[in-house]
C-alpha positions as CSV (number, residue, x, y, z in Angstrom):
1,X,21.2,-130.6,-48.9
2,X,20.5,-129.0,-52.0
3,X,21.9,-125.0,-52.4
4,X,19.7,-123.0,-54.6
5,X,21.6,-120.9,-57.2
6,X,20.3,-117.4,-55.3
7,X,22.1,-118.9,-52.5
8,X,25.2,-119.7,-54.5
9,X,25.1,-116.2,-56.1
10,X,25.1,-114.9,-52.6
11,X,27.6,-116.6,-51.6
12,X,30.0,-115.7,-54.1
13,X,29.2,-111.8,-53.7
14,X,30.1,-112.5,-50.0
15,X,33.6,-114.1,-50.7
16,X,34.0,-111.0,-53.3
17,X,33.3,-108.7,-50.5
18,X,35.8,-110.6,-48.3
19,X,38.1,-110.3,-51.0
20,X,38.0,-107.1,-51.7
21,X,38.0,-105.7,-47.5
22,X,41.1,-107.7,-47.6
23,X,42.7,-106.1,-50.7
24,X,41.9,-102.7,-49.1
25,X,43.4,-103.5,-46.0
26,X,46.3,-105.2,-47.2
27,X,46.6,-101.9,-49.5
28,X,46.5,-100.0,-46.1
29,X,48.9,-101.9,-44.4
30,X,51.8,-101.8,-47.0
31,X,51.5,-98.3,-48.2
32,X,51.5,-97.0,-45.2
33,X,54.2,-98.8,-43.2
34,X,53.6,-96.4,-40.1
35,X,50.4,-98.2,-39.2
36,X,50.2,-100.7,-36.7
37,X,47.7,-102.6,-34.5
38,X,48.4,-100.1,-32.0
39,X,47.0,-97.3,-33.7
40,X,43.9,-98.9,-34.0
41,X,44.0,-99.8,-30.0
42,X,44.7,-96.9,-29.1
43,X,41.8,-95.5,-31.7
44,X,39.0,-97.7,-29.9
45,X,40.7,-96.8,-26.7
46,X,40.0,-92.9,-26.7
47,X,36.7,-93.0,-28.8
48,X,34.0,-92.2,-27.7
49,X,31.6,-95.0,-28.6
50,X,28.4,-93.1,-28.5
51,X,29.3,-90.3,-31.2
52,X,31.2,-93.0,-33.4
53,X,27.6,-94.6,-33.2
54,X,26.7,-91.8,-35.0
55,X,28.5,-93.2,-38.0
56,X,26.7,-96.5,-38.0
57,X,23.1,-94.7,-37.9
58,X,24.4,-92.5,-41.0
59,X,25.3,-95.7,-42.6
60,X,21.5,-96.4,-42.3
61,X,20.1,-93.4,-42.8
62,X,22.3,-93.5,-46.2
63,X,19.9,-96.9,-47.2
64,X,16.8,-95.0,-46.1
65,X,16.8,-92.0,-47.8
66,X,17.9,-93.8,-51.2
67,X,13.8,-95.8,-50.1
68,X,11.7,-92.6,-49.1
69,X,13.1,-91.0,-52.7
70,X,12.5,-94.5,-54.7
71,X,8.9,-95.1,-52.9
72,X,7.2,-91.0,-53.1
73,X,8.2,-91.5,-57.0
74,X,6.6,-95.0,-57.5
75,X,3.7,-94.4,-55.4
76,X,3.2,-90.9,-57.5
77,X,2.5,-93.2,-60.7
78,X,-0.6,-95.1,-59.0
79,X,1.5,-98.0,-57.1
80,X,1.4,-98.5,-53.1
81,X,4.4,-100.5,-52.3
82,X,4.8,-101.3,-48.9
83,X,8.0,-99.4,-47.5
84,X,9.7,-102.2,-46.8
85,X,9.6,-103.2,-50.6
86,X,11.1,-99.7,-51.0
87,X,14.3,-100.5,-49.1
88,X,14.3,-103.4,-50.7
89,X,14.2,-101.7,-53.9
90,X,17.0,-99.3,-52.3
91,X,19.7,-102.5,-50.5
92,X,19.2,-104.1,-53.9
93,X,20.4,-101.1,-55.8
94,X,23.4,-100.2,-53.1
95,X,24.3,-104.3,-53.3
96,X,24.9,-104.4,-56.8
97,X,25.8,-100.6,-57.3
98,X,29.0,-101.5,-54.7
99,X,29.7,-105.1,-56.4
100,X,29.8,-104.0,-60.0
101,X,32.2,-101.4,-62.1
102,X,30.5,-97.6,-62.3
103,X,27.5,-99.3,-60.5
104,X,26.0,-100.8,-63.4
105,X,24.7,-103.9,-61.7
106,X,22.5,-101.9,-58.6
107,X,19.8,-100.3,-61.3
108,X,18.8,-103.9,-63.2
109,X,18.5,-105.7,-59.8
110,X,16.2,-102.7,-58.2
111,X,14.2,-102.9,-61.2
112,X,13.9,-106.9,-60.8
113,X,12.6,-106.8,-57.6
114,X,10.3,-103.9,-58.9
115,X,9.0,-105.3,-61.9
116,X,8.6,-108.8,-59.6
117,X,6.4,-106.7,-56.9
118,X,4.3,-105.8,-60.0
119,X,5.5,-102.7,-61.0
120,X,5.0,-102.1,-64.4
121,X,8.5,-101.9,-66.3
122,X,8.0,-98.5,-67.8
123,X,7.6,-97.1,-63.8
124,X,10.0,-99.1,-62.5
125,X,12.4,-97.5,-65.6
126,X,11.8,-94.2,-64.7
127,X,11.7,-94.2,-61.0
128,X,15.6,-95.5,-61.3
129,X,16.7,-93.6,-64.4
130,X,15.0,-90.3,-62.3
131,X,16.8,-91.4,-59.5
132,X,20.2,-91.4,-61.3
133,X,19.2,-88.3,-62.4
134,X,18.5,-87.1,-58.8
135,X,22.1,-88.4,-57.6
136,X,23.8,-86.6,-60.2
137,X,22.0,-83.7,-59.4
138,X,23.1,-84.0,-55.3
139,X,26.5,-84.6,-56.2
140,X,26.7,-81.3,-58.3
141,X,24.8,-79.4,-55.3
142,X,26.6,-80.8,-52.7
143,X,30.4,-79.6,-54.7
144,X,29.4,-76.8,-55.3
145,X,28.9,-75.9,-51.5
146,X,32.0,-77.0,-50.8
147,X,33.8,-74.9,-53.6
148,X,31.7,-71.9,-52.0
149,X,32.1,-72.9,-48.3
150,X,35.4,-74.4,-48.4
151,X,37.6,-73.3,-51.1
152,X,40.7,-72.5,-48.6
153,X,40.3,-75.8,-47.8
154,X,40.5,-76.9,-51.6
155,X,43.5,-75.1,-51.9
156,X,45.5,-77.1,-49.2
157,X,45.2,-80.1,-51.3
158,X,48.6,-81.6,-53.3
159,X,48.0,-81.2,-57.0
160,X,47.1,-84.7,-57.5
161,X,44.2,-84.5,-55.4
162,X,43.0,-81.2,-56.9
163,X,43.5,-82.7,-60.6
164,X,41.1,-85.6,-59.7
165,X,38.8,-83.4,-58.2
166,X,38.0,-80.9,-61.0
167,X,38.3,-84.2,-63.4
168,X,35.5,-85.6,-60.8
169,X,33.8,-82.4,-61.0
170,X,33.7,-81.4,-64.8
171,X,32.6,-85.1,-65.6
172,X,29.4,-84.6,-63.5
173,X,28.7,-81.4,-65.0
174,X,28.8,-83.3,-68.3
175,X,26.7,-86.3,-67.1
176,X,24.3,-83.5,-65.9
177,X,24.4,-81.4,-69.2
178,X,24.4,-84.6,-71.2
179,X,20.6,-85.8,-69.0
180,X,19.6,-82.0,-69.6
181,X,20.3,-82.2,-73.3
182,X,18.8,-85.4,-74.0
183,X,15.3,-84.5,-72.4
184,X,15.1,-80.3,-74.0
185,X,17.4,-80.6,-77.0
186,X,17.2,-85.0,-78.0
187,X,17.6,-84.1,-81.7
188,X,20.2,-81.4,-81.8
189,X,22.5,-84.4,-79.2
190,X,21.2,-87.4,-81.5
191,X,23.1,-85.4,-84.9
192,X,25.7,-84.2,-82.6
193,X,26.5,-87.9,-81.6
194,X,26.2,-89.6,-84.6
195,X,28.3,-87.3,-86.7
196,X,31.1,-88.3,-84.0
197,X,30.0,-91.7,-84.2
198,X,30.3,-91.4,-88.0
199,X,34.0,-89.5,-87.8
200,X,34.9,-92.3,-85.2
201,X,34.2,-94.9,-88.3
202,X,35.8,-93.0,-91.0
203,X,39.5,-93.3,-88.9
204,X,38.7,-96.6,-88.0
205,X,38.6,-95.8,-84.4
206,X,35.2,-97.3,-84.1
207,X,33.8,-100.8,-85.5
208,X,30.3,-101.6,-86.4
209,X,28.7,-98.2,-86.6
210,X,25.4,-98.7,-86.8
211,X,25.3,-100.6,-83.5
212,X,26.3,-97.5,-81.7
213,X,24.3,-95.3,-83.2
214,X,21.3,-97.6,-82.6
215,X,22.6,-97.4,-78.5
216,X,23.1,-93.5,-78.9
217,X,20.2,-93.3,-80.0
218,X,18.0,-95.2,-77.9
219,X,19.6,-93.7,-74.6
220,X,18.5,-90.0,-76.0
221,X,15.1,-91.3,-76.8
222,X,14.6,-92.5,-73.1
223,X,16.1,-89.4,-71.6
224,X,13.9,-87.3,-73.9
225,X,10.5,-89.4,-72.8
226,X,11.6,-89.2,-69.2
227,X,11.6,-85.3,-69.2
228,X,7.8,-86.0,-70.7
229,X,7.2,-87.2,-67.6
230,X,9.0,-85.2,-65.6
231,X,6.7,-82.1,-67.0
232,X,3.6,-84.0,-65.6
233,X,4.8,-83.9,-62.5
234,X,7.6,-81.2,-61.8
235,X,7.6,-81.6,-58.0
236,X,9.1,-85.1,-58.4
237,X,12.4,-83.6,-58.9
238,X,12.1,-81.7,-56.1
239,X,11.4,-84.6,-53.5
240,X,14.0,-86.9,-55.5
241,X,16.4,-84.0,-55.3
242,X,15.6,-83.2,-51.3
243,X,16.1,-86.7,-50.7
244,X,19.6,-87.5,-52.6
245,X,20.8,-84.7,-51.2
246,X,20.0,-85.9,-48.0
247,X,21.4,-88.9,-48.6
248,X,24.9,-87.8,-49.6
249,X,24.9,-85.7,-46.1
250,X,24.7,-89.2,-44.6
251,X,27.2,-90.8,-45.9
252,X,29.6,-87.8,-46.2
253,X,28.5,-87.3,-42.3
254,X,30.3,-91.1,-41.5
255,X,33.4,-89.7,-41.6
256,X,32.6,-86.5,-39.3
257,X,31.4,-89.0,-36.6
258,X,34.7,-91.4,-36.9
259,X,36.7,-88.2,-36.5
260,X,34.6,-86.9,-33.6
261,X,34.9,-89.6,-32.0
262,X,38.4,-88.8,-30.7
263,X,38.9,-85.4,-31.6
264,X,36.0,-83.6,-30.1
265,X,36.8,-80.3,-31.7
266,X,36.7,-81.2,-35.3
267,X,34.8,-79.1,-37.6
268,X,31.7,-80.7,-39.1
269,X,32.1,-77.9,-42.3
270,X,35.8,-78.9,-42.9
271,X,34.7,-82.6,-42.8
272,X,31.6,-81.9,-45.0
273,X,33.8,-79.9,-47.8
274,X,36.3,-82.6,-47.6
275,X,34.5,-85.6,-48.1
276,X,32.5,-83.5,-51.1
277,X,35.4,-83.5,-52.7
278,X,37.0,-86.6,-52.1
279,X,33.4,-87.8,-53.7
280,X,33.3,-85.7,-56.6
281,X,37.1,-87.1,-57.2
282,X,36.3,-91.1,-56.8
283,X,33.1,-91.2,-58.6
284,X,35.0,-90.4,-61.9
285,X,36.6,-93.2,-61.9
286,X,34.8,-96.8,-62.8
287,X,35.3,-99.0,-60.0
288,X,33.5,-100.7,-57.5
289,X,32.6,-98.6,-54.6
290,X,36.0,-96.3,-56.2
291,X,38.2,-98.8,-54.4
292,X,41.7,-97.9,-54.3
293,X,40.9,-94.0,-55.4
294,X,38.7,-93.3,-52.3
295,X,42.0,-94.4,-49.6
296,X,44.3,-92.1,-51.8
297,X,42.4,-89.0,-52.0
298,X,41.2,-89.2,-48.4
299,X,44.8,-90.2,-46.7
300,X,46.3,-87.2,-49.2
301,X,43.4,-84.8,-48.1
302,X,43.6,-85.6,-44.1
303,X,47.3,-84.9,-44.4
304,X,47.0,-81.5,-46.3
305,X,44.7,-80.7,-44.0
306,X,47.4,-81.4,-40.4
307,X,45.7,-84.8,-39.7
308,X,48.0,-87.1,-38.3
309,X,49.4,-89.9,-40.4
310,X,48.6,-92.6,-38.0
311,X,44.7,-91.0,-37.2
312,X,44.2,-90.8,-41.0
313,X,45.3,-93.9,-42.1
314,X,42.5,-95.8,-38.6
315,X,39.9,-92.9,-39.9
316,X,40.2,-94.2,-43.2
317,X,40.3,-97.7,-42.4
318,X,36.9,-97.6,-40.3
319,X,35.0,-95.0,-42.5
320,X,35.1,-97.4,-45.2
321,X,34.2,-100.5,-43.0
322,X,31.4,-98.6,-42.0
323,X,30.6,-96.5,-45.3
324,X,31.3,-99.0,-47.9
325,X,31.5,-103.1,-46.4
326,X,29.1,-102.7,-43.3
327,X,26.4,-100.9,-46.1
328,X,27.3,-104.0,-48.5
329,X,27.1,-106.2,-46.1
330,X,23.7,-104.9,-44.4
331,X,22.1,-104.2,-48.0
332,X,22.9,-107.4,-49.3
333,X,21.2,-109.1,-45.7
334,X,18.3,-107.3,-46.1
335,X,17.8,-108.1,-50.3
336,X,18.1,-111.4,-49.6
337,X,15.5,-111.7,-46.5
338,X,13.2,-109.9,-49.3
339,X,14.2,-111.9,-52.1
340,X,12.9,-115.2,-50.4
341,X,9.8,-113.2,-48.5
342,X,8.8,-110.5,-51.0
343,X,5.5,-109.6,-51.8
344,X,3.4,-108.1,-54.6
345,X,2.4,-103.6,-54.4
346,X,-0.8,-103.2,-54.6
347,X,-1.9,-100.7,-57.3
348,X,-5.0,-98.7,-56.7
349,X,-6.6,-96.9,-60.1
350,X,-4.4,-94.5,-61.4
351,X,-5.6,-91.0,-62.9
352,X,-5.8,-90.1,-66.3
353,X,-2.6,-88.3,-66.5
354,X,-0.8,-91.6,-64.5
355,X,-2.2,-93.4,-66.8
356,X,-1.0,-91.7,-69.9
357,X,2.4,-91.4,-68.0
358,X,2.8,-94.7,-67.9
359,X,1.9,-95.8,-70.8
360,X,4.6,-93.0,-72.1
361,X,7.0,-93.9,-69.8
362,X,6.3,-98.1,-71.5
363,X,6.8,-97.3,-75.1
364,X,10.0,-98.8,-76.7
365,X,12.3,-96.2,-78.0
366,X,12.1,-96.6,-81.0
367,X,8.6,-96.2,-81.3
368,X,8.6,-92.4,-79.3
369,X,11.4,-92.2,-81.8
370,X,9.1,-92.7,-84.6
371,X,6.9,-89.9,-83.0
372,X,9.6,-87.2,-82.0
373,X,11.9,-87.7,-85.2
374,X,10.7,-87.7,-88.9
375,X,12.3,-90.0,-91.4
376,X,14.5,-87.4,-93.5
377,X,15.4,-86.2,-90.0
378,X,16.4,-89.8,-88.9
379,X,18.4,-90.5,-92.5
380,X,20.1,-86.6,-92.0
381,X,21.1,-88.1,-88.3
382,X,22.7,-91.4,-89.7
383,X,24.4,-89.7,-92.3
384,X,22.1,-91.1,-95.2
């Protein structure tokens, strides 16, 4: 019998996912020499399994809301996917987002099963771009709660923990400022980054110049003709916004329900506040999933917090089965039922304005670069 190679690739994610649950457990075991089977007996043994159920419906409500957000802003550009499509469009995105280094791998699969149910590329750009945008945008919201509605809780945390937090934190203000700056201020950020593109040259930090100034300035263009689109329709941020947010309750909400589950009395703010910061902490760090720096700041936050070792170490252990290898495991189901049974969205006759948004959001860069950016302001940029 004859595999075919979307089989094999399958495949091979699974053994990586296997590989890398085993990694983390074998990292849980031997730093932590107090845990035993026991524990985890005596975990199961005193749960309550109908609130740590709770945890496995946040898991899915954590795939879901990633859909409703992707399908209101690809149906807003004239396209009428069914919803399963959309959580197809979503699994593919948390797959390859958990299998690949910053998540660079989830966006470029999305967009293949996007631009396969015949979404035009330029909508299928945007919606995940916007998206990213969106997420960014939750993460921000959602720390900034938990500086406001948890700070004392902050302040128990060893200085290691705190360090990678703010780290976490100020890098997502950046990535924020940099998607705000692109889209209101592209030429001011274009000269800004190719004068440090251009200093990076002169001390031979940086080889082949031009190539990166070519990326830099490609990436600004987009940003800038995304927040073209965005002015068409401002209350796509909004629902993309709602709906991120909501999505990052979900998952920080895993861990409540795993706690819950045998103590009873735990407070779902403290819980909130914590995981927002243990998030802001691993996503600044480019690994899949944050593997490695998501055990650390949790086990280190739990304790600060009078957690017991052992309870910690199980909470840990079965937040990210559930959280992080159940979600991998049920995404990367579902994208492959799709991938074999797929079907094509159905467009219905766009408006003018959807019209002229996609054929915006479809131009290369370079040639909405020819538009926004004169000549003498392109040879000023690149140092002519």
């Amino acid at each position: 019998m004859k595999i075919s190679k979307t089989v094999k690739k399958q495949l091979l994610n699974g053994l990586f996912v296997v590989a890398l649950l085993v990694i983390t457990l074998v990292i849980l075991f031997t730093s932590n020499k107090d845990l035993s089977y026991t524990d985890i007996k005596e975990y199961f043994a005193q749960c309550n399994l109908w609130i740590l159920l709770g945890a496995f419906v946040c898991m899915l409500l954590f795939i879901l809301f990633e859909a409703i957000s992707l399908h209101i802003v690809v149906r807003r550009f004239g396209y009428r996917p069914k919803f399963r499509s959309s959580l197809a469009y979503s699994t593919s995105d948390l797959y390859y987002s958990a299998l690949t280094p910053s998540a660079t791998g989830g966006q470029p699969a999305s967009a293949f099963y996007m631009v396969r149910d015949g979404i035009d590329g330029g909508t299928s750009g945007f919606s995940l771009m916007f998206n990213i945008f969106a997420y960014t945008g939750a993460i921000l919201v959602m720390g900034l709660i938990a500086f406001i509605a948890g700070f004392s809780i902050f302040g128990e945390f060893g200085t290691l923990v705190k360090i990678i937090v703010l780290i976490g934190f100020a890098l997502q203000i950046l990535l924020f400022a940099f998607f705000f700056a692109c889209m209101k201020y592209d030429k001011f950020v274009l000269k800004l980054g190719n004068g440090g593109i251009a200093l990076l040259a002169k001390m031979k930090i940086m080889k082949k110049p031009e190539k990166w100034r070519n990326k830099w300035q490609d990436a600004v263009v987009k940003y800038h003709n995304d927040f073209e689109v965005v002015k068409k329709h401002p209350s796509l941020f909004v629902w993309a916004l709602l709906f991120n947010v909501l999505q990052r309750t979900s998952q920080l909400m895993i861990t409540y329900f795993v706690c819950a589950a045998v103590l009873p009395s735990v407070s779902p703010v403290e819980i909130f506040c914590a995981q927002a910061f243990i998030t802001l902490g691993y996503n600044a760090f480019p690994l899949p999933g944050g593997s490695g720096i998501y055990e650390l700041l949790y086990i280190q936050s739990y304790r600060a917090l009078g957690y017991g070792n052992h309870f910690v170490v199980v909470a840990v252990m079965i937040t990210r089965l559930i959280s992080y290898y159940l979600l991998m495991i049920v995404s990367g189901v579902y994208t492959l039922i799709y991938h074999m049974t797929g079907g094509k969205s159905k467009k219905i006759v766009p408006r003018v304005e959807d019209e002229q948004t996609t054929a915006e959001s479809e131009k290369a860069p370079s040639e909405i670069e020819n538009q926004t950016i004169t000549k003498e302001e392109r040879s000023e940029n690149n140092g002519e």
